[in-house]
N, C-alpha and C positions, 0 to 999 in steps of 0.2 A: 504494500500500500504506500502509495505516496504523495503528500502535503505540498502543495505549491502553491501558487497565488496564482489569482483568478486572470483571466485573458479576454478580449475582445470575443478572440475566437471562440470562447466559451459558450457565449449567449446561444446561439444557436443550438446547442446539444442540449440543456440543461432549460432553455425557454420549453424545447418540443414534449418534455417528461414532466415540466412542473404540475402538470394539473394533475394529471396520473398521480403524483408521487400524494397528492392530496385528496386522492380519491374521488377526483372528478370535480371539487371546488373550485371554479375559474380565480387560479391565481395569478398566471401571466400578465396579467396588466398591471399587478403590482411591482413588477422589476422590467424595468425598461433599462434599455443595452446604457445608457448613461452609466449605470454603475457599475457597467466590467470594464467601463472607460476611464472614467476620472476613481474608482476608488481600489484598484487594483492593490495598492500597499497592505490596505488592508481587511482583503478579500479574497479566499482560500477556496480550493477545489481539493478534492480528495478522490484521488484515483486508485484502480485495481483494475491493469491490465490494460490502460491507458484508455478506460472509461471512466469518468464521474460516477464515482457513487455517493456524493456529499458536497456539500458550498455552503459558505457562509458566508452574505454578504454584507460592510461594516466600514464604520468612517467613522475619525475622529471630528467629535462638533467646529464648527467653525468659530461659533458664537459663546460654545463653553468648554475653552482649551483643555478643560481637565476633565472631560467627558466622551463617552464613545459609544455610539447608538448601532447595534444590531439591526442590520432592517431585517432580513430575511436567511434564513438558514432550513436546508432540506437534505435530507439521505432518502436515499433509493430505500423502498418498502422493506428487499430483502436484505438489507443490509443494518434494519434496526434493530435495538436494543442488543448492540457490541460496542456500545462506546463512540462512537464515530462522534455523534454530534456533541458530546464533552470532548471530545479530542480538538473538535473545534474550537469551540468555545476557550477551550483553556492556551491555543495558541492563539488566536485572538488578544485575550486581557494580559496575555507575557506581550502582544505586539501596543498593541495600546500603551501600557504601562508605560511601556520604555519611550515613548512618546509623552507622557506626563499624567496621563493620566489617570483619575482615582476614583473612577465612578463609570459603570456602563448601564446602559439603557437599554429595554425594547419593549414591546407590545406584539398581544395577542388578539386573538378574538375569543369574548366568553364559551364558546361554541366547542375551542381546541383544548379540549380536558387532557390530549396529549402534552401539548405544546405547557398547560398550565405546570401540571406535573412534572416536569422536564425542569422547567426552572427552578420553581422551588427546591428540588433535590439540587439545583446548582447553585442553590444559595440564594438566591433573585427574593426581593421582596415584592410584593405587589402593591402599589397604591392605588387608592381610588377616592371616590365623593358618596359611592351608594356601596351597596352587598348584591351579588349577582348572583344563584345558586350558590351561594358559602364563598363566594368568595368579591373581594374588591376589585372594583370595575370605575372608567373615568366615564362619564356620561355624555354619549356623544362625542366620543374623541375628535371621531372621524366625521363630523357632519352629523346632522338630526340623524336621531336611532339608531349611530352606529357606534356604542358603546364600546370600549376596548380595555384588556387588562394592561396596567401599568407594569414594567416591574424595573425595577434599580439594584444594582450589586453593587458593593464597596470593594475594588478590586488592590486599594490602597496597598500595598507593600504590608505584611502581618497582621491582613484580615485573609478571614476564611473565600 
């Protein structure tokens, strides 16, 4: 298996499986090729056999230097629950870090009890304004009714 950072040439593979990889949820219009373009430093593919079976896509804030927003990260179906997407994750906040910063960020949808799940066990807390099925939700993130989970990790240097 092998870790590299993500490529132009990426989009195209990894656009044509995303909805697959989320069980037929139209995700693709949430990643547009902008982001295999400008955040390539730090934005990762994980290969086997010189296929993608993982991406995490990720940029340091513009606006708040000591922060780093996940937008989007996915593994191939048959390839979850073996760590892939902590593998990610954890190269991610050693690349952040060493960039400056002490906090990362991302958002769910209350829907992805996968996705909920996953972070929490990564440490992620979630914030919110209301309680969504047991758990905190921002209201309206995204535009009327489209609620979303918050969550923030301290990835400071001797936190968990």
């Amino acid at each position: 298996m092998h870790l590299r950072n993500i490529q132009e040439a990426d989009y195209a593979s990894i656009i044509s499986v995303i909805d697959d990889w989320w069980g037929g949820r139209p995700m693709a219009d949430m990643l547009p090729r902008l982001f295999f373009i400008h955040f390539q430093d730090t934005s990762f593919a994980l290969e086997h056999n010189h296929q993608i079976i993982g991406f995490l896509i990720g940029f340091v804030s513009q606006s708040r230097s000591t922060e780093a927003y996940i937008h989007f990260v996915g593994v191939h179906p048959d390839w979850r629950q073996q760590g892939l997407g902590e593998r990610l994750y954890i190269h991610f906040f050693h690349t952040v870090r060493q960039r400056g910063c002490r906090l990362v960020s991302c958002i769910t949808s209350p829907v992805n009890k996968g996705s909920i799940a996953f972070h929490t066990r990564m440490g992620f807390t979630p914030l919110g304004d209301m309680i969504e099925d047991g758990i905190p939700v921002k209201a309206d993130y995204d535009g009327r009714g489209n609620s979303r989970v918050v969550f923030v990790k301290d990835i400071s240097v001797g936190s968990r």
